[in-house]
N, C-alpha and C positions, 0 to 999 in steps of 0.2 A: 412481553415488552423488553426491548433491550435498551443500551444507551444509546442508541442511531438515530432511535424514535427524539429524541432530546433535542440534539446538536442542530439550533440555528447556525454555528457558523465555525468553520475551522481550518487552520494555519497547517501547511507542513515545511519540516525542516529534514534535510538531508544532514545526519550525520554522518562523518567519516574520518575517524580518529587519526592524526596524527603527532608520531613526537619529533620534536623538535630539537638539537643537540646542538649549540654553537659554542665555537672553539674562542679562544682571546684573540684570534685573528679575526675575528667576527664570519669565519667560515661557516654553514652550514649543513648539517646531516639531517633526514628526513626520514622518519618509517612510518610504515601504517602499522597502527598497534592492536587494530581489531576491526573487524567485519560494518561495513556502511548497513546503518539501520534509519529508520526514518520516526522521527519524532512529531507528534504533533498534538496540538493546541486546542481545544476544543473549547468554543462559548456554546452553554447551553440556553436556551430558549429561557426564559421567565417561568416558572414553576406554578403548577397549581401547591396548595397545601397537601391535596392529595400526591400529586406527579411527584414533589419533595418526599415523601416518601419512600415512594416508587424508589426515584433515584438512590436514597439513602442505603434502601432495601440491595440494589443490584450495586452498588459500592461495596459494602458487608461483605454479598456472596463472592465479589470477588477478593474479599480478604484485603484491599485497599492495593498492595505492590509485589502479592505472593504470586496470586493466581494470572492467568489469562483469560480473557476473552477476544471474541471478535468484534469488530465496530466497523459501517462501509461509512467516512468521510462522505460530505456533497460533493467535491471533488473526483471521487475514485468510480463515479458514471461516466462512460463512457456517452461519449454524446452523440454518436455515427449510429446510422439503424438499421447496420447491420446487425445482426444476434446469430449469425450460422456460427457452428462449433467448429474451432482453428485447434489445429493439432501439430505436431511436430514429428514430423515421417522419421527422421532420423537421431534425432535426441540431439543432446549436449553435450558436452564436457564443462569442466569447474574452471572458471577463468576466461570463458568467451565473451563478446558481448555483441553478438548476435547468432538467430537462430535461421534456418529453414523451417517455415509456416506452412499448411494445407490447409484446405476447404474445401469440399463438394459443391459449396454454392458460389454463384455468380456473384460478386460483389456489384455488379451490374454500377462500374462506376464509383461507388462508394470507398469510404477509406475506414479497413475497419477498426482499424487503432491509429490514432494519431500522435504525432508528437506530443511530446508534457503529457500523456496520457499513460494511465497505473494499467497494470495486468501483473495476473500470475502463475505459476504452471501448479497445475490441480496436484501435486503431491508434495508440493510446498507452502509453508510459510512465509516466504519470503518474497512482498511487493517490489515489483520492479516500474520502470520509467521508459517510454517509449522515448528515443533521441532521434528517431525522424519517421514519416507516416510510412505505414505500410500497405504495400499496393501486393494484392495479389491477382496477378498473369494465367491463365490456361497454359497447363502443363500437363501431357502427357494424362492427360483424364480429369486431373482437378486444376484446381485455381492455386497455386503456390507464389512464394515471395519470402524476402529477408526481414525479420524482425531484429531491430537494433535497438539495444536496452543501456539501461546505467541502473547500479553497478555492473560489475562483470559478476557472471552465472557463479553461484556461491555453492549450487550443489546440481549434483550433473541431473539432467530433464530425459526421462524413460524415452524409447522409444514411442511413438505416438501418443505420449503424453498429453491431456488439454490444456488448452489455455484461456483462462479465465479474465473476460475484459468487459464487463459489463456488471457494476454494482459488487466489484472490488471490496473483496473482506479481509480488513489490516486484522491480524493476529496482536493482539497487545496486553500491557498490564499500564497498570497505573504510575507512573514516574514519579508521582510526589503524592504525599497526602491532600485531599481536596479538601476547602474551607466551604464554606453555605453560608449563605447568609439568610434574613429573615428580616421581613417587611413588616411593618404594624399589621398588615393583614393577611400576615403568614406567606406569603407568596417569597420560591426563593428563586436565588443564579447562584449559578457555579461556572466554574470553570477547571476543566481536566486536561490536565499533562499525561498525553500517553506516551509509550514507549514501543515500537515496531520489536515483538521475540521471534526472533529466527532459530 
């Protein structure tokens, strides 16, 4: 049982740090001070007495804001049915924000990631955001197309790398200590502030 099994319902937030520097002219300067990660909010479902355990239990083993685990959002399903395996014939570099896609199958139509929709490339951590649908074309033997993401590629994508768009697993740890509460008749809710570790 992990926390996935839990999560009635959950919030994401794009983080992406920046500092701010204004002069007494009311001028300003702008920098990014660290890597865009994504935050999110998790309500859990109403608790059995036992499941409050459960949970208590898998809070623990994660040490509360040491450790990591994975968690797939309701959100981070991809909703297209397509399921063929999308690869990237010729990888990345750090700072793009798009890729070249392949697939052996037909998308026969289908769109197999859509805009506002998560993926990630199988040797990373790091959840990205589709910024517009991707269509793949018959090329030269397979089906290819441009995948356009937000952020920009934080670490370069191997040659024919996978890409992961279906039941999306955020890498996280816990961002605050979580509270519990408890019913006359033991039944709890929580709510969990995660943190996206890249």
């Amino acid at each position: 049982m992990t926390i996935s099994n839990f999560i009635s319902s959950a919030t994401i937030t794009s983080v992406d740090p920046v500092r701010v520097n204004t002069a007494i002219s009311g001028r300003e300067s702008r920098s990014q001070i660290s890597s865009q990660y994504w935050r999110i909010q998790t309500t859990l479902k109403t608790l059995s007495e036992a499941e409050t355990r459960v949970m208590l239990a898998l809070i623990a083993t994660s040490k509360t804001s040491l450790n990591t685990f994975t968690v797939t959002p309701p959100f981070a399903t991809n909703a297209s049915s397509y399921s063929a395996t999308i690869s990237c014939p010729s990888g990345g570099s750090v700072g793009v924000q798009s890729i070249t896609v392949r697939s052996g199958t037909n998308p026969s139509g289908a769109t197999p990631i859509a805009a506002g929709e998560f993926f990630k490339f199988a040797g990373h951590n790091k959840v990205y955001l589709a910024t517009g649908d991707l269509s793949l074309v018959l090329t030269s033997g397979n089906f290819e197309g441009t995948l356009s993401f937000y952020p920009s590629l934080q670490t370069a994508v191997a040659i024919n790398e996978v890409v992961t768009y279906t039941s999306v697993p955020f890498t996280t740890r816990i961002a605050s200590d979580p509270g519990i509460e408890y019913g006359l008749e033991l039944f709890g809710g929580m709510q969990l502030d995660l943190k996206e570790v890249i």
